[in-house]
N, C-alpha and C positions, 0 to 999 in steps of 0.2 A: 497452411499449417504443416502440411509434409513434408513439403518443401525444405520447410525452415526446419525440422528436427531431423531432417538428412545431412545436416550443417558437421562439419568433425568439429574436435573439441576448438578448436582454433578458432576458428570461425563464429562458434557459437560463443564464445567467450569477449570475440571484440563484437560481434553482433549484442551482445549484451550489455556491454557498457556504451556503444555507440547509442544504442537505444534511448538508456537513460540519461545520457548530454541533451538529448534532442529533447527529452521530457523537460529536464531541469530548465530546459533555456524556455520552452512553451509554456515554463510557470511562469517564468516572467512578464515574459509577452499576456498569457492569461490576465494575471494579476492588472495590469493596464488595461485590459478590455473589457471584461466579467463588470457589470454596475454596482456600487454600492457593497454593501454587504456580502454580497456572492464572489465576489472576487477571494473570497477565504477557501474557497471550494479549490483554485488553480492553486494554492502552497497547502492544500491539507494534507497529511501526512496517509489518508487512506488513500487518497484518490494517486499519489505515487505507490503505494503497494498492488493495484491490479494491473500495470505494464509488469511491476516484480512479479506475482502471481503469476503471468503467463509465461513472462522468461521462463519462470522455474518446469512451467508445462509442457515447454520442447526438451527438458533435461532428458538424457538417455540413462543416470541413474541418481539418488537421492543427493550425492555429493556432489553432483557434478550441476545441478540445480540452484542447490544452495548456493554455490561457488558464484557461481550464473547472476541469482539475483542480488546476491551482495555486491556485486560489480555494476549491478544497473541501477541501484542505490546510488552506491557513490557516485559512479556518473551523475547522477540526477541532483546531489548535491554540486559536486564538481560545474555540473553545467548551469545552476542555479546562482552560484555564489561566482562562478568564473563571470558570467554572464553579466551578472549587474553589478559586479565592480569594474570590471573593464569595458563595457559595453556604454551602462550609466551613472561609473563612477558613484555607486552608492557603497560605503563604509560598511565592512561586517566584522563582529566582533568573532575571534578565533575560538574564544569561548564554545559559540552557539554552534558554530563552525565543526568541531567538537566532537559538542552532543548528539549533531547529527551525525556525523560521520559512523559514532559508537549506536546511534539507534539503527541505521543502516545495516549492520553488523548482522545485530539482533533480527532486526526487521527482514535482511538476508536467509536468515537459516530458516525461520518458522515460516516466512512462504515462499522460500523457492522451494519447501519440503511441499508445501499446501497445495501448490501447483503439480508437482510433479503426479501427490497422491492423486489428484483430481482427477489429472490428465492419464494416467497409467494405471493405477491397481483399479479395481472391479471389484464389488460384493465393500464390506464391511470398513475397510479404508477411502474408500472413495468418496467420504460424508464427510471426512475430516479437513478437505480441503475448500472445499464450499462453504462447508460452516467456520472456518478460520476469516477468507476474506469475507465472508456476507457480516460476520461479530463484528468485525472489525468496525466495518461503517457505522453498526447501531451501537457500539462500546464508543466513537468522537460525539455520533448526534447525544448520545445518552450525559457524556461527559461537559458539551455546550450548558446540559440541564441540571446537574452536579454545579456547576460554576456559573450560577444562571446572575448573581450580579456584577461580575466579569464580560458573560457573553450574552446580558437581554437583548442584548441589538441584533442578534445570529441567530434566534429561537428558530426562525424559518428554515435558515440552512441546516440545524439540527433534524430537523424535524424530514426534511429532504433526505438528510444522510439516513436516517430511522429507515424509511422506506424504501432509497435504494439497496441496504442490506438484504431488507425480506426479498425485496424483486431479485438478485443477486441470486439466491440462494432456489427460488422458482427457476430461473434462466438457465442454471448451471447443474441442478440434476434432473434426470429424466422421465422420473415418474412420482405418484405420492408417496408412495413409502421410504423413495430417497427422500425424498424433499422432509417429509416428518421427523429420518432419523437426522437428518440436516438441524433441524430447527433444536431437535434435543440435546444434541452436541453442541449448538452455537449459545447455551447458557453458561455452563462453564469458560468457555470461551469470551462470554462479555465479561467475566466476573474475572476471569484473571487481566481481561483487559484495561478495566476500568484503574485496576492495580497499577499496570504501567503507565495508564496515564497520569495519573495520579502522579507517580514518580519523575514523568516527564514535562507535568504543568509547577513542580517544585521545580525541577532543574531551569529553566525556560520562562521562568517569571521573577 
């Protein structure tokens, strides 16, 4: 990890998007391996924001993070959509194309910002970035259960996503009183999430 945030901007910028080619094309590949139902796990759209999340955690300042993980988005799109059209010739509409490209965007700034806070401030900011990606998981599993005659056949991987949030957010700070102001900050956080998704399961269906 020193390593990698000893990177100049240059470096960390195609390090960044090289990153997320490699994800996008491993969603693919995931997605034909994962059994049944779990295979939704290698194209979820959280499980691509914690490589964004840490991009953003090498950034050397909040702009340069962001920058960062909206470029390992797109890659992740780019290598996603590059991949299995040219790869296995499967058809995507430019549409969907798109709307990811614009959630990446979005998805770019609030966590390479999530990461960097994680990673860099100390005391009173440093909850915000934990509890950003740990909502995040329990705001899709929550969302499966919002849409449950869409996705009764996913209840499990909801239920999985629910739990990897909390672990998330254990893992990721150091003691309990992080960890609690963690948990109080990531309510707000599910509730503006569910809002996007919301937004996102209109546009996307």
């Amino acid at each position: 990890m020193n390593r990698l945030k000893r990177m100049n901007s240059l470096e960390y910028l195609m390090f960044s998007a090289a990153a997320g080619i490699i994800v996008g094309i491993l969603t693919v590949l995931g997605q034909r391996v994962l059994p049944g139902n779990w295979n939704s796990l290698a194209n979820s759209g959280t499980v691509w924001l914690i490589p964004a999340f840490f991009v953003g955690a090498l950034g050397s300042t909040k702009t340069r993070s962001a920058i960062a993980s909206i470029l390992s988005l797109i890659g992740m799109v780019a290598g996603y959509y590059g991949y299995s059209m040219m790869i296995h010739g499967v058809a995507h509409s430019l549409y969907f194309i798109m709307v990811w490209l614009g959630a990446a965007m979005i998805g770019g700034i609030l966590f390479g910002i999530a990461g960097y806070l994680w990673s860099r401030d100390i005391g009173s900011k440093h909850k915000y970035g934990s509890a950003l990606i740990g909502g995040v998981f329990i705001t899709e599993g929550l969302h499966l259960f919002i849409h449950i005659d869409a996705y009764r056949h996913m209840l499990a991987v909801g239920v999985t996503q629910i739990i990897v949030g909390f672990v998330l957010v254990l893992v990721l700070e150091r003691s309990t009183k992080e960890r609690t102001a963690s948990f109080l900050v990531m309510l707000p956080v599910i509730i503006l999430g569910l809002i996007g998704y919301q937004i996102l399961y209109y546009l996307t269906t």
